[in-house]
TORROLUM-383726 format. One record per residue (C-alpha): y, z, x; residue in three letters. Coordinates in nm, 3 decimals, padded with zeros to 5 digits. Layout:
<recs>
+---------+---------+---------+---------+
|       y |       z |       x | residuo |
+---------+---------+---------+---------+
|       Y |       Z |       X |     ALA |
...
+---------+---------+---------+---------+
</recs>
This chain:
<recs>
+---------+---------+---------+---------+
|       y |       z |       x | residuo |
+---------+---------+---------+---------+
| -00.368 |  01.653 | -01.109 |     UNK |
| -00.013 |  01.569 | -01.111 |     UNK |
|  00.101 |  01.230 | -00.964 |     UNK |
|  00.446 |  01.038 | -00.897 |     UNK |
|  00.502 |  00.718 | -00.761 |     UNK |
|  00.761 |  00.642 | -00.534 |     UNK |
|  00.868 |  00.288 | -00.678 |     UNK |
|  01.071 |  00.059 | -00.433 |     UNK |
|  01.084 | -00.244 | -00.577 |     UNK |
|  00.989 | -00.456 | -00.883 |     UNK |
|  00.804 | -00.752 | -00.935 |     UNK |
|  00.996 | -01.123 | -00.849 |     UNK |
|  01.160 | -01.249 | -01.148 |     UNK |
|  00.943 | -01.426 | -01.397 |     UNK |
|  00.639 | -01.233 | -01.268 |     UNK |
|  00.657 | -00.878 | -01.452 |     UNK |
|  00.480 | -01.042 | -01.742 |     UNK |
|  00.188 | -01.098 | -01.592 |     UNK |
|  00.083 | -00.719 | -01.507 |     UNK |
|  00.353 | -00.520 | -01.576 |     UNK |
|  00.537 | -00.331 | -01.300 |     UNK |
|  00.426 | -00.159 | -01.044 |     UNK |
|  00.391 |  00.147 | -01.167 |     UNK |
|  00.168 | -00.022 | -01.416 |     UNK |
| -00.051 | -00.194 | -01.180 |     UNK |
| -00.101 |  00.145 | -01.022 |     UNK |
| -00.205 |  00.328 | -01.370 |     UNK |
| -00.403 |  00.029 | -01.450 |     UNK |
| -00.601 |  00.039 | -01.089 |     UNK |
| -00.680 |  00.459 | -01.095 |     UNK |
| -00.704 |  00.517 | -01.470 |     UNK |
| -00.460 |  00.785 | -01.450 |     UNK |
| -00.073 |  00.854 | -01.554 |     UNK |
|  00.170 |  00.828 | -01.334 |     UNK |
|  00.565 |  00.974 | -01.336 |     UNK |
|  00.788 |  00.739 | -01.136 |     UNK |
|  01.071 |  00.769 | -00.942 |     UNK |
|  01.259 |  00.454 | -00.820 |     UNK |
|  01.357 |  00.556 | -00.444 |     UNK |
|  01.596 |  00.284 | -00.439 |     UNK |
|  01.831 |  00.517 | -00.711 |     UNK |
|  01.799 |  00.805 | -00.510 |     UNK |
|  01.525 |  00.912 | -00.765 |     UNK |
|  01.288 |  01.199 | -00.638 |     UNK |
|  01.107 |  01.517 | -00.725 |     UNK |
|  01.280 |  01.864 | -00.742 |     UNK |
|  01.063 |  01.986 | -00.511 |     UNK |
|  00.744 |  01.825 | -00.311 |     UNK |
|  00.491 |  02.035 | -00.488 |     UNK |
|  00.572 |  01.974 | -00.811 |     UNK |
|  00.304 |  01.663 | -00.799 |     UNK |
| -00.040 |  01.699 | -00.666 |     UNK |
|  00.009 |  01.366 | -00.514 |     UNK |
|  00.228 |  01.058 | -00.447 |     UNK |
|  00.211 |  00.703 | -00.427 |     UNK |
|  00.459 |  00.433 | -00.230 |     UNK |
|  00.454 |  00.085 | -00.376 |     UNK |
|  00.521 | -00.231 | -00.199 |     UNK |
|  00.817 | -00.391 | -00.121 |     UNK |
|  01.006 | -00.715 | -00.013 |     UNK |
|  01.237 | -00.537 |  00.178 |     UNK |
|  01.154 | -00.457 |  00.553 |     UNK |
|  01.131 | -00.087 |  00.629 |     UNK |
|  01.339 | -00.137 |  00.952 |     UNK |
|  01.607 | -00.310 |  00.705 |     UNK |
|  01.960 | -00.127 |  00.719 |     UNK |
|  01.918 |  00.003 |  00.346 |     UNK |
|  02.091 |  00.310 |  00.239 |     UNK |
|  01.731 |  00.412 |  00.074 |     UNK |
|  01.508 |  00.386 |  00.338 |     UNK |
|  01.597 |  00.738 |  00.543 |     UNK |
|  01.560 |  00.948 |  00.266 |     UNK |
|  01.201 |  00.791 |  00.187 |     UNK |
|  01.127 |  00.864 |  00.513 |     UNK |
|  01.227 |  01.232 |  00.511 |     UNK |
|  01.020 |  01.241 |  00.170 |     UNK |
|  00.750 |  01.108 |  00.393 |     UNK |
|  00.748 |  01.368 |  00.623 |     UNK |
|  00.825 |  01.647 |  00.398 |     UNK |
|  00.508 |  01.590 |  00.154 |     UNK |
|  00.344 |  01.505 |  00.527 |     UNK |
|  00.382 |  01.859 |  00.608 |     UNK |
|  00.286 |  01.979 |  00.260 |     UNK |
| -00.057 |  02.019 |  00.075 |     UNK |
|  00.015 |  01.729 | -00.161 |     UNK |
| -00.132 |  01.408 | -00.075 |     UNK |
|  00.024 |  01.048 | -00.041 |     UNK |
| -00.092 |  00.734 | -00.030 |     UNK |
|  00.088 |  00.404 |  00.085 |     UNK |
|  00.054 |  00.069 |  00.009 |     UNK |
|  00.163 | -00.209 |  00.180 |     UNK |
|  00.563 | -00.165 |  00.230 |     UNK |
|  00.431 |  00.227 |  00.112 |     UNK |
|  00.168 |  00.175 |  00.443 |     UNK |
|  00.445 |  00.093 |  00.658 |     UNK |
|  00.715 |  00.335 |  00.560 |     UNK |
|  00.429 |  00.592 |  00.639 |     UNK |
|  00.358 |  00.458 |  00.989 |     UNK |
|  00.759 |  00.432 |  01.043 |     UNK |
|  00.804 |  00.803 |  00.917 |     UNK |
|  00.592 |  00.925 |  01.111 |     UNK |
|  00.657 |  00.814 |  01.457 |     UNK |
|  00.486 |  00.428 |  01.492 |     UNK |
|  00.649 |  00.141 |  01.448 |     UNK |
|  00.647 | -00.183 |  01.237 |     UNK |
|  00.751 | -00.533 |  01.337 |     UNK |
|  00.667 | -00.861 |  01.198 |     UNK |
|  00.364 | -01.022 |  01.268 |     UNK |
|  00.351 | -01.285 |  01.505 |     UNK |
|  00.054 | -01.429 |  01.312 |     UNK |
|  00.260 | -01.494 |  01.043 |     UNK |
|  00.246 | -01.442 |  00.670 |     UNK |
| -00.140 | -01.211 |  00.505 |     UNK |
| -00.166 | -01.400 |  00.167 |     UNK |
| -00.492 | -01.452 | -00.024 |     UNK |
| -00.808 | -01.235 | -00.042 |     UNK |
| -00.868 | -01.105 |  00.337 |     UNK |
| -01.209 | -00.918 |  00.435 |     UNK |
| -01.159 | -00.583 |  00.625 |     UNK |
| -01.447 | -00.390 |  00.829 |     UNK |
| -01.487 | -00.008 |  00.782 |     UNK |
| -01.489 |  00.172 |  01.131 |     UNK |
| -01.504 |  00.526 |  00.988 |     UNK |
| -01.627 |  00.672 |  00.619 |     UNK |
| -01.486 |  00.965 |  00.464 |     UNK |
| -01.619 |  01.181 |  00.169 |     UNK |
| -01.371 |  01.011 | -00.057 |     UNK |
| -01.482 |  00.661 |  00.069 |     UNK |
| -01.733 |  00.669 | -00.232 |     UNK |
| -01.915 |  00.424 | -00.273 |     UNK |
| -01.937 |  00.373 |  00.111 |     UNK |
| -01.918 |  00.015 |  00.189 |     UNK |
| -01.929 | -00.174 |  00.538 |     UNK |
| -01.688 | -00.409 |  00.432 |     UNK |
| -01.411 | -00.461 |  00.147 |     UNK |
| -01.220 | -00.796 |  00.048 |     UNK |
| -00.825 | -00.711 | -00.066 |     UNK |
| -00.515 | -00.912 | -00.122 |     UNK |
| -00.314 | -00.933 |  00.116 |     UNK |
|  00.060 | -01.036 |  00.075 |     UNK |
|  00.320 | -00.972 |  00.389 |     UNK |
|  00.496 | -01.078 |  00.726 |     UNK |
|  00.556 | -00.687 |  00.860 |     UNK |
|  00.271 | -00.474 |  00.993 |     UNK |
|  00.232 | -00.141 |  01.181 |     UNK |
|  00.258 | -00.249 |  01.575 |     UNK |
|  00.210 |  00.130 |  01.707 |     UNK |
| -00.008 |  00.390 |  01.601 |     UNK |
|  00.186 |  00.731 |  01.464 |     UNK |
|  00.064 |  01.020 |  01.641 |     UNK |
| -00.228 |  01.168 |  01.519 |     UNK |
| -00.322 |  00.890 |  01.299 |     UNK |
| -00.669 |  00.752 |  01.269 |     UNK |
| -00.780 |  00.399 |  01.211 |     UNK |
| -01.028 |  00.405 |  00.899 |     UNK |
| -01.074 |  00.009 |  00.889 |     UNK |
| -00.930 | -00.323 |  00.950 |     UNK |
| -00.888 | -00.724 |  01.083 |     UNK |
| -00.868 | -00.920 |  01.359 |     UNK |
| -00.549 | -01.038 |  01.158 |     UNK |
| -00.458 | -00.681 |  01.067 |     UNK |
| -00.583 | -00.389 |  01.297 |     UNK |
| -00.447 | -00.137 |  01.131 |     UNK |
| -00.481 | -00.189 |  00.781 |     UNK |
| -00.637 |  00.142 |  00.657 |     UNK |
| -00.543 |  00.466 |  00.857 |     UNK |
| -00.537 |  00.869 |  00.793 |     UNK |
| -00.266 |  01.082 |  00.903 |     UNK |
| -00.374 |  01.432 |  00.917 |     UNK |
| -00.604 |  01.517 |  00.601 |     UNK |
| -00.316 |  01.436 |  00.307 |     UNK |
| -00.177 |  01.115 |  00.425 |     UNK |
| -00.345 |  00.737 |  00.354 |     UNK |
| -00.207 |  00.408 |  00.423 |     UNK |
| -00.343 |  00.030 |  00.340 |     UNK |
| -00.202 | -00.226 |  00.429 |     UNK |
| -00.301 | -00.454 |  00.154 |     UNK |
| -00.297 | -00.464 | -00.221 |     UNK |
| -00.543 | -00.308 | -00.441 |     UNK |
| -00.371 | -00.294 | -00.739 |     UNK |
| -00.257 | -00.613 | -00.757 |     UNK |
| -00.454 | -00.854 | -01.040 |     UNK |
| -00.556 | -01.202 | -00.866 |     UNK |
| -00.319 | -01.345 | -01.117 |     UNK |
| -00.059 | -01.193 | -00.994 |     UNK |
| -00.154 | -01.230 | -00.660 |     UNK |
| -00.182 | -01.622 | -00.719 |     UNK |
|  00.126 | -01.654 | -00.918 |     UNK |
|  00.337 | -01.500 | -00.638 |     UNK |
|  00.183 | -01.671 | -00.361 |     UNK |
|  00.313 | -01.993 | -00.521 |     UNK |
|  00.686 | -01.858 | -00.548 |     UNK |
|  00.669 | -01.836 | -00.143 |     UNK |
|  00.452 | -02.103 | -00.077 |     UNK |
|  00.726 | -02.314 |  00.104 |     UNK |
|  00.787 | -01.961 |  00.284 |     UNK |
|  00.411 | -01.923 |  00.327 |     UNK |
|  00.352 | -02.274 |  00.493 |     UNK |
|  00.080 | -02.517 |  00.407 |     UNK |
| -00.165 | -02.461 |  00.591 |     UNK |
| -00.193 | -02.075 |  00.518 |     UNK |
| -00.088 | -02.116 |  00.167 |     UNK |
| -00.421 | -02.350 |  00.140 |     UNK |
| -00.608 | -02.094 |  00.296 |     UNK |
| -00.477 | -01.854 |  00.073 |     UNK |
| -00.558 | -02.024 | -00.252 |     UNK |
| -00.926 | -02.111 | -00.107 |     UNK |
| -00.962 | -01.731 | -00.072 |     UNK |
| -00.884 | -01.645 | -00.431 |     UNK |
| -01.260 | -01.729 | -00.467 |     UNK |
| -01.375 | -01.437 | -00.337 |     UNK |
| -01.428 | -01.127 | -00.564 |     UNK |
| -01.165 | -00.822 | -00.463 |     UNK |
| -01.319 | -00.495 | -00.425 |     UNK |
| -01.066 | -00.354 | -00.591 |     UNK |
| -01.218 | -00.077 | -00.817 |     UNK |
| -01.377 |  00.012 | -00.536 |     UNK |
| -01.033 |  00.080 | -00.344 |     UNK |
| -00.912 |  00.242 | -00.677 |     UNK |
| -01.185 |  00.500 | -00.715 |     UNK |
| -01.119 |  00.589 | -00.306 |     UNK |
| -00.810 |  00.634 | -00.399 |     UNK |
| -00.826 |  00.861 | -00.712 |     UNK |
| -01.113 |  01.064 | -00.515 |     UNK |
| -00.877 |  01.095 | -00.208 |     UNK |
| -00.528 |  01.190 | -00.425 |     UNK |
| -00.801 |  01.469 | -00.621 |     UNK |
| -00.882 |  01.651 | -00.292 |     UNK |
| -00.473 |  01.753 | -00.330 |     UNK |
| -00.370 |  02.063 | -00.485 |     UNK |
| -00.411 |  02.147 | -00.847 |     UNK |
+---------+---------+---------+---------+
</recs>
């Protein structure tokens, strides 16, 4: 099993000490090697099946920003889409995938996800192993998926974030939060945007940090779902 990942940003400054980059986090969360290719340079694959599968980090850009960057990850999107390789998006990678595709993403009138949220599980899949009801995840953003893509199939989610885990087609996965972040991480950057974050959710969000992510849980759906991909 061959796997890239599609990096589009790095860690805020004074933070990439804590867990690496994100390509780290990533190799840390699955147990597996990853070759990366930072979007942002125009960085990408010969050819779409030269990896098994492909991973799209988070981002503090928007996707709907005017960056030079963001078309070509979304024709990447649709090509490996339409191939037999598999992809998985997180967070900015979630949205990118929705945008791609044919939904759309706005930001969230409910303001800023921050801190450990809880998300139900409306639909299991063979790679959802262990199968679990419920999983807790960090979330960290102000944009989410408003409309559906076509064809795309709500696994699990919020009352604060609907859409947080969907399927397009049998190769394509998007979360919206962040498995692979470390709660260290996850606390240290919540205090860089705490004046961004307001009070009274940034309070929230440090109350949640009690709670235990289920993120090798997450990590082993993930690795199952990227091994169902071509050889």
């Amino acid at each position: 099993m061959r796997l890239a990942v599609l990096v589009c940003d790095e860690p805020p400054p004074g933070l990439e000490s804590i867990a690496g980059d994100y390509p780290a986090m990533f190799e840390r969360l699955l147990g597996l090697p990853l070759t990366p290719f930072d979007v942002r340079k125009g960085a990408y694959p010969a050819r779409v099946e030269d990896f098994s599968g492909y991973l799209i980090t988070g981002s503090r850009a928007s996707v709907y920003d005017p960056l030079p960057w963001i078309p070509p990850l979304e024709d990447f999107v649709r090509a490996v889409a339409a191939s037999q390789s598999r992809l998985v998006g997180v967070c900015f990678g979630h949205q990118i995938i929705g945008q791609a595709l044919g939904g759309k993403v706005e930001r969230w009138p409910l303001g800023w996800g921050v801190g450990v949220h809880r998300f139900s599980l409306a639909q299991q899949r063979p790679w959802m192993a262990p199968p679990l009801e419920e999983v807790r995840l960090i979330l960290s953003c102000q944009d989410q998926i408003t409309r559906l893509p076509p064809g795309a199939e709500v696994l699990g989610g919020s009352e604060f974030s609907p859409y947080a885990f969907i399927q397009v087609g049998a190769n394509v996965l998007g979360m919206q939060p962040h498995p692979e972040f470390p709660r260290a991480f996850a606390e240290a950057l919540l205090e860089q945007r705490r004046e961004r974050v307001g009070e009274a959710r940034y309070a929230e969000a440090r109350a949640s940090f009690a709670l235990e992510p289920s993120a090798k849980e997450v990590g082993g759906w993930i690795r199952n779902f990227l091994a169902t991909g071509p050889s």
